[in-house]
C-alpha positions in Angstrom: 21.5 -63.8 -30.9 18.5 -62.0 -32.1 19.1 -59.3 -34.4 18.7 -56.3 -32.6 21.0 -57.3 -30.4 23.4 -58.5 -33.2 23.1 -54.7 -35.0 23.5 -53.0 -31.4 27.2 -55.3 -31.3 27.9 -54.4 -35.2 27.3 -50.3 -34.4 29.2 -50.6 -31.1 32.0 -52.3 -33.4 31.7 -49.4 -35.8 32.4 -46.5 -33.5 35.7 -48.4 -32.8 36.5 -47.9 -36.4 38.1 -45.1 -38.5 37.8 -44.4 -42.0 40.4 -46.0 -44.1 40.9 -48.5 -41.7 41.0 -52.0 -43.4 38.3 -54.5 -42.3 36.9 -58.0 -43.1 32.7 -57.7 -42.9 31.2 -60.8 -42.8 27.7 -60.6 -44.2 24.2 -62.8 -45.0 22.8 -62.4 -48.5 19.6 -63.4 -49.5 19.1 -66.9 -51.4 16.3 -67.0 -54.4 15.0 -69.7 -56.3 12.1 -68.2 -59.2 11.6 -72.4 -60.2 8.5 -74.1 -58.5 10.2 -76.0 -55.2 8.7 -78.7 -52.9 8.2 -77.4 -49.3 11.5 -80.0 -48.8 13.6 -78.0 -51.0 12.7 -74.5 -50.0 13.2 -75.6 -45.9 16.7 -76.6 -47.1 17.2 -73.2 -48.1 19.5 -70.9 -46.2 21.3 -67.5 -46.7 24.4 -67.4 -48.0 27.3 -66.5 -46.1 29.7 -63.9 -47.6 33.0 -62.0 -46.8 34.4 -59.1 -48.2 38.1 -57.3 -47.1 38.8 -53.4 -48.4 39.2 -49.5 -47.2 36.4 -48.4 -44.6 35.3 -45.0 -47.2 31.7 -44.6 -44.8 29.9 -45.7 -41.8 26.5 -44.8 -40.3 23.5 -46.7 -38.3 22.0 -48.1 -41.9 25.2 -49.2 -44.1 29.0 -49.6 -44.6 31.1 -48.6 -47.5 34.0 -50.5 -48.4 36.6 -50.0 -51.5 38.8 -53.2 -52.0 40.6 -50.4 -54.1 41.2 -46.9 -52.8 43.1 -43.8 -54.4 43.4 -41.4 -51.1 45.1 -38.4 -53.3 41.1 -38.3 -55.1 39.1 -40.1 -52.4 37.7 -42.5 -54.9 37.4 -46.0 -55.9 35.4 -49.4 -56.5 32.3 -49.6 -53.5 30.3 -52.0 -51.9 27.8 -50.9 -49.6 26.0 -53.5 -46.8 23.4 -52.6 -44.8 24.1 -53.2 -40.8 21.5 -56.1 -40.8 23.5 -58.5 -43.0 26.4 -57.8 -41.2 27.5 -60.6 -38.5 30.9 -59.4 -37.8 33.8 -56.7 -39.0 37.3 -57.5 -38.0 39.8 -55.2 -37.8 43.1 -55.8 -40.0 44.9 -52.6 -40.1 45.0 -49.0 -41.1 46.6 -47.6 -44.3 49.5 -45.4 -43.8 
């Protein structure tokens, strides 16, 4: 799938979701290697290929925010924040009562 498409399916998934809802985002991060490589070893290179699970907090066409840990009474808690182009999927597990 080329990538525009694949952020057009990740935004369409979004507008499905709620805040607070609880989500597993699969995601690519970027691989780096600073030592000198042999064109062998950086073709073997790939991304790497992450999950994370926690509270939807914020959503819009450039990033996510997710808390693994959430205190409604304050709105606050921890963050991570992934752009919609390393995203590759968001599953839906539940909402927060």
């Amino acid at each position: 799938m080329g990538w525009i498409k694949q952020i057009l399916r990740i935004r369409k998934c979004l507008k499905g979701l709620n805040l607070h809802d609880i989500v597993l985002v699969y995601w690519d991060d970027i691989a780096s290697d600073s030592s000198w490589l042999s064109s062998e070893a950086r073709d073997k290179m790939t991304v790497y290929k992450c999950c994370s699970v926690g509270f939807l907090t914020h959503k819009n066409n450039q990033r996510i925010k997710i808390s693994s840990s959430y205190i409604f009474r304050d709105d606050s808690g921890s963050a991570e924040i992934i752009p919609i182009g390393c995203i590759t999927d968001i599953v839906y597990l539940g909402r927060a009562e």
